[in-house]
Kinemage of the C-alpha trace (Angstrom):
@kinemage 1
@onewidth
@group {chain A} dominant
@subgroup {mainchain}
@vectorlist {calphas} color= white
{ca unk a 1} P 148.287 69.348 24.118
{ca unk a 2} L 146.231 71.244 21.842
{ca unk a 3} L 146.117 74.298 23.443
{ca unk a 4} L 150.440 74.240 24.125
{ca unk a 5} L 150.612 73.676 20.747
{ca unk a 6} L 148.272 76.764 19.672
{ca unk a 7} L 150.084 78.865 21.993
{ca unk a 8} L 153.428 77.941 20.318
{ca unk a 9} L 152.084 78.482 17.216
{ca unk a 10} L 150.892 82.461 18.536
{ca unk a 11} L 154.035 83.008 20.170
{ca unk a 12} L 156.103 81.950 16.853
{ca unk a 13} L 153.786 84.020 14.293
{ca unk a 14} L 154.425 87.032 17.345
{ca unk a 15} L 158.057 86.665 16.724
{ca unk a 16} L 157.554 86.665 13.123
{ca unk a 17} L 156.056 90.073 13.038
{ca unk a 18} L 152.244 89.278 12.756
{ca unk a 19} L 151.625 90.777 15.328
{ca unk a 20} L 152.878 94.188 15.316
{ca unk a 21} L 149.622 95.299 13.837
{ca unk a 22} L 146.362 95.077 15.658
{ca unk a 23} L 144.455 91.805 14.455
{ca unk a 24} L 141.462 92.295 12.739
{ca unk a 25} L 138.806 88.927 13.231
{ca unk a 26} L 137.831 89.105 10.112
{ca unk a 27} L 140.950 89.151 8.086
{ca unk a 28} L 142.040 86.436 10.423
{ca unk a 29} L 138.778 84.295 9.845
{ca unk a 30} L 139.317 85.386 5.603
{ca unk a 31} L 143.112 83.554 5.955
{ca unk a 32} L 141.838 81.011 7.606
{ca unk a 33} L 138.997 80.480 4.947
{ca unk a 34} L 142.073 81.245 2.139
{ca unk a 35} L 143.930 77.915 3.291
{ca unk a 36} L 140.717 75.690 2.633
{ca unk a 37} L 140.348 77.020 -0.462
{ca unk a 38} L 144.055 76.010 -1.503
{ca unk a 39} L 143.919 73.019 0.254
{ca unk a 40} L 140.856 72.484 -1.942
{ca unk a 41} L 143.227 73.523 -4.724
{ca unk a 42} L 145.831 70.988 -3.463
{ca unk a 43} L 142.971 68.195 -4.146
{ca unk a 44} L 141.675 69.447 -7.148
{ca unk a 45} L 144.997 69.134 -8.607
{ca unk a 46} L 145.804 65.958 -6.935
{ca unk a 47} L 148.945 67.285 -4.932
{ca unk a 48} L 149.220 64.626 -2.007
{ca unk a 49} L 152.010 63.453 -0.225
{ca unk a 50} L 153.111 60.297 -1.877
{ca unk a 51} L 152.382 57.655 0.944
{ca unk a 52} L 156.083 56.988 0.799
{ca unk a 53} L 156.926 60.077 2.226
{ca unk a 54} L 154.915 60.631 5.076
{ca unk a 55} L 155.900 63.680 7.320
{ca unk a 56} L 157.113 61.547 10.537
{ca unk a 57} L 160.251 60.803 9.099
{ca unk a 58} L 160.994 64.284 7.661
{ca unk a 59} L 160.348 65.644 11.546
{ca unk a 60} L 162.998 63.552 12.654
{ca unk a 61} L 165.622 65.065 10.168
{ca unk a 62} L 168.261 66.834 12.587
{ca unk a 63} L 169.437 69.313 9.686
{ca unk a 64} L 167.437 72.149 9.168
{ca unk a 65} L 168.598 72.934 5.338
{ca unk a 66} L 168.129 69.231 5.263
{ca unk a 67} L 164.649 68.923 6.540
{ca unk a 68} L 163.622 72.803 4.780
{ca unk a 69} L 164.910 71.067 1.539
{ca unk a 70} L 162.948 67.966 1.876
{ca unk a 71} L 160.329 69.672 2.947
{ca unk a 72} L 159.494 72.092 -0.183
{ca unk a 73} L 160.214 69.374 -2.308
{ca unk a 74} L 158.020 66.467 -1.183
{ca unk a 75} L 155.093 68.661 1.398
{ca unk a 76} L 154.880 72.488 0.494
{ca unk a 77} L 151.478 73.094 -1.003
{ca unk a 78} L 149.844 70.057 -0.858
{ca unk a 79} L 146.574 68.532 0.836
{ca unk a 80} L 148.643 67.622 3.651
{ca unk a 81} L 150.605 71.015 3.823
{ca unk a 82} L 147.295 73.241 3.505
{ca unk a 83} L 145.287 71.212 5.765
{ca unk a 84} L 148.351 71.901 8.393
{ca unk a 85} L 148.509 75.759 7.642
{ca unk a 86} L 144.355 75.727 8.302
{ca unk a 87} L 145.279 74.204 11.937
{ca unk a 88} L 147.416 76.648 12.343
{ca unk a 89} L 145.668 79.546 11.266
{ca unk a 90} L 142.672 78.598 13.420
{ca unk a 91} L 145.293 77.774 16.436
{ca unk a 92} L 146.517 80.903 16.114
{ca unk a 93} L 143.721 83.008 15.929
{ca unk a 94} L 141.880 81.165 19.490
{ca unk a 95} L 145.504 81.948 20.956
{ca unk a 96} L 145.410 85.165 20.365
{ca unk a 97} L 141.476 85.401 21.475
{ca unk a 98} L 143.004 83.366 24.522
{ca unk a 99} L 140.004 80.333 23.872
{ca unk a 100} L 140.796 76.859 25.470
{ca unk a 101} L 140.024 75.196 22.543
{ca unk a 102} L 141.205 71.932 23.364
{ca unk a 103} L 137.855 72.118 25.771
{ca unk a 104} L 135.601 73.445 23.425
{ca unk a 105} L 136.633 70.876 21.544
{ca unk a 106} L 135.916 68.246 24.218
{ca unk a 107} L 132.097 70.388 24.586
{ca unk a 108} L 131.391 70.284 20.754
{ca unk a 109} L 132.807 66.249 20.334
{ca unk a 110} L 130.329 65.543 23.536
{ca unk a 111} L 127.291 67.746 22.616
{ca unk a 112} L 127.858 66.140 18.617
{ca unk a 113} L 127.482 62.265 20.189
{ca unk a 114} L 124.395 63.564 21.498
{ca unk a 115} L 122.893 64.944 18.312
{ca unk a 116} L 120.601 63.088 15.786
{ca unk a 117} L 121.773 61.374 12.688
{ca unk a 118} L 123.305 63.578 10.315
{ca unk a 119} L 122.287 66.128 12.845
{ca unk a 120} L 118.747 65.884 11.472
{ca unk a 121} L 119.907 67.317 7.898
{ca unk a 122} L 120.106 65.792 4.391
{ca unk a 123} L 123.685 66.002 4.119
């Protein structure tokens, strides 16, 4: 699932133009480090998604103006949003690097049961 999803992701930004450039890590890696910082932002500020208008419903909409209109009024730029765009950046970027992350994911998750509390650090 994860890694259909990331390639979706790659193949849409490719359509968009992203890629007509070669991709530099690093810039990728700086984006990616750009979205935490607004989704930090997002929380500083308190911009949630009021629990009464949790995304699932909006994904259903069958209009596209509908569901774009909705959408920048009630998600675009909040914790939820940012968090989302961080996903996608880092999707994106092990697409492109062609990474099965949904293993590594599987490897880290196992090898992290395995490590000691707090992974032996004070925080």
């Amino acid at each position: 699932m994860i890694n259909e999803l990331a390639k979706e992701i790659h193949q849409n930004n490719v359509k968009k133009g992203f890629y007509e450039d070669e991709k530099n890590i690093g810039e990728m890696l700086a984006l990616i480090h750009s979205e935490v910082s607004e989704a930090l932002e997002a929380d500083r500020k308190g911009f949630y998604v009021p629990i009464e208008n949790r995304i699932d419903w909006l994904n259903d909409l069958e209009s596209d103006s509908e569901f774009k209109s909705d959408f920048t009024e009630l998600v675009k730029d909040t914790f939820e949003d940012e968090l989302a765009d961080i996903m996608i950046r880092v999707m994106d970027l092990a697409a492109h690097k062609e990474i099965n992350l949904e293993e590594h994911i599987k490897g880290k998750l196992r090898y992290n049961k395995m490590r000691e509390y707090k992974h032996g650090k004070r925080y």
